[in-house]
C-alpha positions as CSV (number, residue, x, y, z in Angstrom):
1,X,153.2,102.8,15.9
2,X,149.9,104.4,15.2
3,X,149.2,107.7,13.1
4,X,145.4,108.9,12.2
5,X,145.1,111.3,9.7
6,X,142.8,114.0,9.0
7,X,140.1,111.3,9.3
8,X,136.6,111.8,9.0
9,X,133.7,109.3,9.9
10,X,130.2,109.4,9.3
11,X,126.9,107.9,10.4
12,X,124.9,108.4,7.3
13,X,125.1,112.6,6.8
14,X,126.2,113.0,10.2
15,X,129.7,113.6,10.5
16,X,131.4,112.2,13.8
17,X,134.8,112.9,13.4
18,X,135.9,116.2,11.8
19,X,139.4,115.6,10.6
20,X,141.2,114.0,13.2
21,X,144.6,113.5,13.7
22,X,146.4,111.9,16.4
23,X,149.3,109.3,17.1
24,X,151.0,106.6,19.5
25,X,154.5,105.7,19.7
26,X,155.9,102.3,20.1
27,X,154.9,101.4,24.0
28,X,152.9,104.4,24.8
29,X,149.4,104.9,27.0
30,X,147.7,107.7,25.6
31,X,144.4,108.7,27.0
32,X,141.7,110.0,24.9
33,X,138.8,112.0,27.0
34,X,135.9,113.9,25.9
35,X,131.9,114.2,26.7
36,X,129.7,111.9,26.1
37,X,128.7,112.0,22.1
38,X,132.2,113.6,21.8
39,X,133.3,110.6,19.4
40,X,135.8,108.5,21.5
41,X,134.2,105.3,20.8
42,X,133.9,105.9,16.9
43,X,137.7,106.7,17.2
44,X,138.5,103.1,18.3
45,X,135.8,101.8,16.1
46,X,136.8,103.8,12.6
47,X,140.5,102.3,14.3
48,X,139.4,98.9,14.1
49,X,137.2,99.1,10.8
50,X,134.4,98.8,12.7
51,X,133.3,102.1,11.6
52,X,135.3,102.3,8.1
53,X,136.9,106.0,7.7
54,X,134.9,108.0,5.0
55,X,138.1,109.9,4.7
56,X,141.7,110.4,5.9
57,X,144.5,107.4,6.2
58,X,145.0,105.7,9.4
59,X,148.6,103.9,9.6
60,X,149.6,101.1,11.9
61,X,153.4,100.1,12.1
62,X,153.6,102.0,8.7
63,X,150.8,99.9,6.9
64,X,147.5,101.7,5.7
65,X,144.4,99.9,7.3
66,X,141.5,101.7,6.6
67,X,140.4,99.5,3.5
68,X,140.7,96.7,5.6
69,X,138.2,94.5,7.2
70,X,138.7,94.0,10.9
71,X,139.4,90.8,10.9
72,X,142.6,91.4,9.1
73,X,143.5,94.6,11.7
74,X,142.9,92.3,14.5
75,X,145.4,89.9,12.8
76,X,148.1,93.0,12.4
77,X,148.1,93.3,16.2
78,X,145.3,95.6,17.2
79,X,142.6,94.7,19.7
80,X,140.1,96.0,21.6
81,X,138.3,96.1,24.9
82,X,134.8,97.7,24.0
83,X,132.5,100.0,25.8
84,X,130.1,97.6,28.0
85,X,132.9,95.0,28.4
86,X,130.5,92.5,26.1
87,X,131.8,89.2,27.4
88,X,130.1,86.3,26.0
89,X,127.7,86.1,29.4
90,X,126.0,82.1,28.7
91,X,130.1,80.6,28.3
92,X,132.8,80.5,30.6
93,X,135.7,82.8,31.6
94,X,137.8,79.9,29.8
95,X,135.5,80.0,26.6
96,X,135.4,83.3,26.2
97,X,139.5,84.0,26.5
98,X,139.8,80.9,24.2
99,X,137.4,83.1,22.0
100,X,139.6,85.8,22.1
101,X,142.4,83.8,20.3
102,X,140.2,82.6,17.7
103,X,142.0,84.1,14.7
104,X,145.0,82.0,16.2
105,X,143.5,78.7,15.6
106,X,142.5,79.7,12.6
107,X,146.0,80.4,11.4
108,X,147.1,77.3,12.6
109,X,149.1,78.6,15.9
110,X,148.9,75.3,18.2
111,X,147.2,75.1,21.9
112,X,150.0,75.4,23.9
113,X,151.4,78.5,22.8
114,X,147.9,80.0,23.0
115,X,147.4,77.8,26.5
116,X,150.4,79.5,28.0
117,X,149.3,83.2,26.8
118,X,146.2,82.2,28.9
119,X,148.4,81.4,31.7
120,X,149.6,85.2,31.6
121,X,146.3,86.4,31.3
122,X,145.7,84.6,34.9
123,X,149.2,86.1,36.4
124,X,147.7,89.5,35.3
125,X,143.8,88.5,36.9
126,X,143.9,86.0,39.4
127,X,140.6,85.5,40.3
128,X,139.6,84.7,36.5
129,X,141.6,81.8,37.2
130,X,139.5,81.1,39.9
131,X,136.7,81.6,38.1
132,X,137.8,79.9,34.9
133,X,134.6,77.7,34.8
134,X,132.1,80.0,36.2
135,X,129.6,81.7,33.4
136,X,130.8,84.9,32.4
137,X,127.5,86.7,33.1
138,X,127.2,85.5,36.9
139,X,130.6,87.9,37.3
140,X,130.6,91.3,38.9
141,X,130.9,94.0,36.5
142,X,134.7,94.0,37.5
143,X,135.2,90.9,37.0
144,X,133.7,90.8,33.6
145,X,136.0,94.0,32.7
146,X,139.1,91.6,33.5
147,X,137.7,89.2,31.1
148,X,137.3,91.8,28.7
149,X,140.8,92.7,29.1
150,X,142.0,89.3,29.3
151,X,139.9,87.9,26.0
152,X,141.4,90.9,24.4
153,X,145.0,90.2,24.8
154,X,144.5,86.7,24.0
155,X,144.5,88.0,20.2
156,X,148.5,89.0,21.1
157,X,147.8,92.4,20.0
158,X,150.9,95.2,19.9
159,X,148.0,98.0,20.5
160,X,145.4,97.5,23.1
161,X,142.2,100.0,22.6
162,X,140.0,100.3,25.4
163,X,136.9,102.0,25.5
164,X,135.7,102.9,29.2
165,X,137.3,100.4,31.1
166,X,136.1,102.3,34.3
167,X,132.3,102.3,33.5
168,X,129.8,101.4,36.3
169,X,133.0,100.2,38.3
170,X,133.6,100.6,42.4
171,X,136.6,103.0,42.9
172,X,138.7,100.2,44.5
173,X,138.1,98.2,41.0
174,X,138.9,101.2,39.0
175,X,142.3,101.2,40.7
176,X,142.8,97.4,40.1
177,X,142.1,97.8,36.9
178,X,144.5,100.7,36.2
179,X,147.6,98.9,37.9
180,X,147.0,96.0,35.5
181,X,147.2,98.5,32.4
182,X,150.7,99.8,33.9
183,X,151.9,96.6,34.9
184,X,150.9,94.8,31.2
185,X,152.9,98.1,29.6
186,X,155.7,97.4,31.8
187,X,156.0,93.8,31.7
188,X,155.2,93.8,28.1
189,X,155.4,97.3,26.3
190,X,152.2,97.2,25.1
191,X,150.8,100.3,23.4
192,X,147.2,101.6,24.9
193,X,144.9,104.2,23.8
194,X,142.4,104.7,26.5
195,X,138.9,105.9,25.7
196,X,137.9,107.5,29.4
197,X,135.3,109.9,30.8
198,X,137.3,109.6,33.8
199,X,139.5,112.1,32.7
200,X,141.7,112.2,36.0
201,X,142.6,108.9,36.2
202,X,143.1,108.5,32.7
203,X,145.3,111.2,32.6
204,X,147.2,110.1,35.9
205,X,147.8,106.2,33.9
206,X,148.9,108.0,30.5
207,X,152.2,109.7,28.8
208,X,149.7,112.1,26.9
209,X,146.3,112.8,26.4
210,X,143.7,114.3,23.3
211,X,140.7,116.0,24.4
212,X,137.9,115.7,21.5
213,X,134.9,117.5,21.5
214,X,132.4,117.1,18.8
215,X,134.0,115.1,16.6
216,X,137.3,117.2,16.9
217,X,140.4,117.4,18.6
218,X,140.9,120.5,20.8
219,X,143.6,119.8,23.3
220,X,146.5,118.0,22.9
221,X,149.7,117.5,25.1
222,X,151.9,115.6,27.7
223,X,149.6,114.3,30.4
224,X,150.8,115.6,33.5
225,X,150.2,119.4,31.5
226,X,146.1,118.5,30.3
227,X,145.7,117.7,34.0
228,X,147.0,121.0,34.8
229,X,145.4,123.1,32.3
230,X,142.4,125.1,32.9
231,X,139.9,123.9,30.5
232,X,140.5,120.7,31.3
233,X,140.3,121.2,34.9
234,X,136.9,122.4,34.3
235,X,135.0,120.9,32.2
236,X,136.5,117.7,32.7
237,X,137.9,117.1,36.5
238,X,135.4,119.0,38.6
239,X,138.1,121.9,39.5
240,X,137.2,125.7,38.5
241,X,139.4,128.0,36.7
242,X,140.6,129.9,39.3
């Protein structure tokens, strides 16, 4: 579904990504860990257009995207969930999935079919329906990462991007917010890259995993092997060589 090649971003001379390669198939979670400063974020953002690619091709369903603005990616079928959550804090829960389907009205799609996608974002989060009048920014910070989740699959994307969805977050939510991720897959096939400093439980959601550090990719494999392997164990689950 998605390949990145050999890409390379920059923030004025400084070069975040150092040829990077990497690639999800067609209803795949793949987690992407690294440090802090390692580059995950500019991944999803150089993804998204955010952060256009100063080199490399990036290919989504077999379509080049990297010349493209990201209005137009969001319209191909990616979306995604950024670091901070970022909900719209001074509107609603209902606002701010209605937001999230914006491109929709614009094209024309009418309010029921983008009602009833809203009605599957509430199966997937009950309390937002609960909450669906209450200000976004009076929400715990799980709460808000629901809505995050929730305004971001209101787009209908085919490839979810999520960028720290465990940040600041109580275990227990961690683990809520998890099951949802393997519920939406099953229930829907979505495709997920996951951006996570939580390396284990990232690892423990996804089919494989990418380790970057500095801007490049040094690991690569099936999950259930990265959680396994030594380096990993250290430097990124608390566990010692031996």
């Amino acid at each position: 579904m998605l390949r990145v090649e050999n890409v390379n971003t920059y923030y004025g001379k400084v070069r975040a990504l150092k040829d990077v390669s990497l690639h999800l198939g067609e209803g795949e979670i793949v987690a992407l860990i690294g440090a802090n400063g390692a580059g995950k974020t500019t991944m999803l953002n150089t993804i998204c257009g955010v952060t256009p690619a100063a080199a490399g091709e990036i290919l989504f369903r077999g379509e080049p995207v990297c010349a493209l603005l990201p209005d137009r990616i969001v319209k191909l079928g990616i979306s995604q969930v950024p670091e901070g959550r970022q909900v719209f804090k001074p509107l609603s829960v209902e606002d701010n999935l209605e937001l999230g389907a914006y491109l929709r009205y614009r094209g024309g799609e009418g309010k029921k079919a983008i009602h009833n996608d809203m009605k599957q974002v509430f199966t997937l989060f009950p309390r937002l329906e609960e909450r669906r009048e209450q200000l976004a920014g009076t929400m715990s910070g799980g709460e808000q990462q629901m809505l995050a989740i929730g305004r971001a699959m209101m787009a209908k994307p085919k490839l979810l991007l999520l960028d720290e969805p465990s940040m600041g977050l109580a275990p227990l939510v961690v683990q809520e917010i998890f099951r949802v991720l393997e519920r939406l897959r099953g229930e829907t096939g979505m495709t997920i890259l996951l951006v996570e400093q939580n390396a284990k439980a990232a690892l423990k959601l996804a089919d494989r995993g990418y380790v970057l550090e500095t801007g490049k990719v040094v690991l690569e494999g099936p999950a259930d092997e990265l959680i396994e392997n030594a380096v990993v164990k250290s430097a990124y689950l608390g566990k010692s060589k031996n």
